[in-house]
C-alpha positions in Angstrom: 63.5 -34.0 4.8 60.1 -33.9 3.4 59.4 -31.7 -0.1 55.9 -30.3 -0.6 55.5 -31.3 -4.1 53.3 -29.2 -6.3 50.2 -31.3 -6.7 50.0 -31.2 -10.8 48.1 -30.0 -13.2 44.6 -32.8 -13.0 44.7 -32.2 -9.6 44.5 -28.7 -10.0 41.8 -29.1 -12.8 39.7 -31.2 -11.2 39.7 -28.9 -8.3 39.1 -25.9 -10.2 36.2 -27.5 -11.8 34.4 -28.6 -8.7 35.0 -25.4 -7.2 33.2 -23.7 -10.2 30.4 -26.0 -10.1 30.2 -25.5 -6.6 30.0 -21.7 -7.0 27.0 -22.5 -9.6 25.0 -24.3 -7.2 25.3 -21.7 -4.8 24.7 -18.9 -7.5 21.3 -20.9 -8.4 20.7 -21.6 -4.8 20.8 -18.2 -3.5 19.0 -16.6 -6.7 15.6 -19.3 -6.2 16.2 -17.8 -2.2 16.3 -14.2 -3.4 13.4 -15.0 -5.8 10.1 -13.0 -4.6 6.9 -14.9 -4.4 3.8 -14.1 -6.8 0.6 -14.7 -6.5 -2.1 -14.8 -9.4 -5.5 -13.5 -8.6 -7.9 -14.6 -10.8 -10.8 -12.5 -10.5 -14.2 -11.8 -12.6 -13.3 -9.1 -14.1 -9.5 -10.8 -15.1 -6.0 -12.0 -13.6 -4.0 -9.8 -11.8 -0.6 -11.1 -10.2 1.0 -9.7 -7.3 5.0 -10.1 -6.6 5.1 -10.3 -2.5 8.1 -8.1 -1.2 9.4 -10.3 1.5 12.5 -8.7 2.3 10.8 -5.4 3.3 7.7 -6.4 4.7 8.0 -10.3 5.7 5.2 -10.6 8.3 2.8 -9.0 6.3 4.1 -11.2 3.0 4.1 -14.7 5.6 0.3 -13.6 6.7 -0.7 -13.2 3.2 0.3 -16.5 2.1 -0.9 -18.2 4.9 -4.3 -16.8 3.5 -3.8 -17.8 -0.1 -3.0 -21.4 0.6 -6.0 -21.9 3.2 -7.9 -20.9 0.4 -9.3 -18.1 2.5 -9.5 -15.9 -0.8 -11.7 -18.3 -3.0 -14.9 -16.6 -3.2 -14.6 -13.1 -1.5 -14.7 -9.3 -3.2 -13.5 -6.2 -3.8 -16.4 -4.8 -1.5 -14.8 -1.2 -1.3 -13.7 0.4 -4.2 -12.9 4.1 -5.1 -11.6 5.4 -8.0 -9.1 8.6 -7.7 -8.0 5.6 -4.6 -7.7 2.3 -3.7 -9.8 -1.2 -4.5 -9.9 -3.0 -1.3 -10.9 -6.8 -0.8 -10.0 -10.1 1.1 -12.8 -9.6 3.9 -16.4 -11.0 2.5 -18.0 -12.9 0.7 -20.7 -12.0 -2.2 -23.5 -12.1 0.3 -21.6 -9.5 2.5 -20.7 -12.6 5.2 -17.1 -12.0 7.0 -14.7 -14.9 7.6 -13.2 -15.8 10.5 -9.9 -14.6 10.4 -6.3 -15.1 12.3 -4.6 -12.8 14.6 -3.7 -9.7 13.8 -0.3 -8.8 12.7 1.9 -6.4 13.4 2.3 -2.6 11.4 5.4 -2.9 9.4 4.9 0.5 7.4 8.3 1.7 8.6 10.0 -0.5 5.6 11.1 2.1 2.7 8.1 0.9 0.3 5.1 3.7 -0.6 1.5 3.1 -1.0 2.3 4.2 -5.0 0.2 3.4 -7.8 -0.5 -0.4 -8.0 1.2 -1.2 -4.8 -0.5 -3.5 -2.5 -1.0 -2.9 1.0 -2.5 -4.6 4.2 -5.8 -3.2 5.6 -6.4 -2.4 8.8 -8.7 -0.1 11.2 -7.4 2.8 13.1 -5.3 0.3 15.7 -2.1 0.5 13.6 -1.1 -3.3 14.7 -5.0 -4.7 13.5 -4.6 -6.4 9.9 -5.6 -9.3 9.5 -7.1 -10.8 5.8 -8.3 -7.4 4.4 -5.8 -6.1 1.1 -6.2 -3.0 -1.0 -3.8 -2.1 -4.3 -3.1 1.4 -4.9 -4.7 3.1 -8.4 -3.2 6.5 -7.7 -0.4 7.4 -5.3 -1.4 7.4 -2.0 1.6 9.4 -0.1 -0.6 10.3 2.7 -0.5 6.8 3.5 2.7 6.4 4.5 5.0 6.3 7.7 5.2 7.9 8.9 1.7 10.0 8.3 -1.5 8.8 9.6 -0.5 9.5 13.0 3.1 7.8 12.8 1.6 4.7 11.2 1.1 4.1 8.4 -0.1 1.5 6.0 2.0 -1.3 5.4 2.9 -1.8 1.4 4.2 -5.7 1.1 3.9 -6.1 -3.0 3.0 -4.5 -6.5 1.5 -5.3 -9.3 3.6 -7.0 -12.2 0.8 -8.2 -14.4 -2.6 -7.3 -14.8 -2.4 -3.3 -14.6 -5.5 -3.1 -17.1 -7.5 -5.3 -14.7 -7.3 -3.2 -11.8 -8.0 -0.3 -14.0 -10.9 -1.8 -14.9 -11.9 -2.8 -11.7 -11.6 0.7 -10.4 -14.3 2.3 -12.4 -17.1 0.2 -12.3 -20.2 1.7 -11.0 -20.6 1.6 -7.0 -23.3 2.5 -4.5 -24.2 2.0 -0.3 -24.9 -1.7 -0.3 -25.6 -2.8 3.2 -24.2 -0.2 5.5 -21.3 0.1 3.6 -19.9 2.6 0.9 -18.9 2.2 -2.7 -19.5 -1.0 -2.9 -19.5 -2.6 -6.3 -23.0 -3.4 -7.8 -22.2 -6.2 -9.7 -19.6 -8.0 -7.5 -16.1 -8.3 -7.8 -15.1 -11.5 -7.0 -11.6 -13.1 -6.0 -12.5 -16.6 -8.1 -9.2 -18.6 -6.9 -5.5 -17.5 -5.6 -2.5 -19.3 -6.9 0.8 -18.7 -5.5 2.9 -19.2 -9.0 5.8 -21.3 -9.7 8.7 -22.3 -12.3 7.6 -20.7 -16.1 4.5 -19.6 -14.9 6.2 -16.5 -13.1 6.3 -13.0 -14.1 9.9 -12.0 -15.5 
């Protein structure tokens, strides 16, 4: 007859301590997963870094990026801006030129997040499912703007400020006027100099 033996104490400790190290690695593993993605803005007028919420609002989030590492942002403005409101950008250049753009994406307003003050939301026209590169942050809260208002469809939030607060302060009380056929438009630009999706010790805790 066969006896299970117990399998002795370094067997046991040397499978405790893999197992614990294993757990490490997946604790590490799942919190660089769970990690949201920022983006710095550098701007004219200073930095401002957005955290992405990718859990709530991932096809606007994946759109976005896609954006920022094509370099699509390099060079345009905050061409609409109103304070009491919103600064919006993403969509021209300095000499009022539009860029070609990809397909529109899909409204995902109906995701728990509010257009509240420094949030930032995908632009769109009155077609609920029409964003495409245009962005505006929040400088007020903006209920109004949510699902499901504005006709059950809102205006999807996918981020929030972490860092630069003071920026988009500033940003929204510079003087404006009709430049071009369009309203409150900065007089001295606002331009988006470079966007920089951050990494490692350069994130925002």
């Amino acid at each position: 007859m066969h006896v299970l033996k117990s399998p002795g104490a370094p067997f046991a400790t040397r499978f405790a301590t893999r197992f614990a190290a294993g757990l490490a690695a997946l604790a590490l593993s799942t919190a660089a997963f769970a990690a949201e993605p920022q983006v710095a803005l550098k701007t004219s007028m200073g930095e401002i870094v957005l955290e992405l919420n990718q859990e709530k609002a991932p096809i606007a989030v994946a759109n976005f990026l896609k954006y920022v590492k094509s370099g699509f942002y390099k060079g345009t403005i905050f061409h609409r801006v109103i304070d009491g409101f919103m600064i919006q950008g993403g969509g021209m250049d300095a000499q009022f030129h539009g860029r070609r753009t990809n397909k529109p994406i899909k409204n995902e307003s109906n995701n728990g997040l509010s257009n509240e003050k420094y949030s930032v939301a995908m632009a769109r026209e009155s077609n609920p499912d029409s964003a495409t590169s245009q962005f505006f942050i929040n400088v007020v809260d903006n209920p109004g703007l949510d699902y499901p208002n504005m006709q059950g469809s809102g205006y999807t939030v996918f981020g929030k400020v972490v860092k630069g607060q003071d920026v988009v302060d500033k940003i929204k009380g510079v003087l404006v006027d009709d430049i071009h056929g369009l309203e409150n438009v900065p007089v001295t630009p606002v331009t988006i100099q470079s966007v920089t999706v951050l990494k490692g010790d350069k994130l925002v805790k």
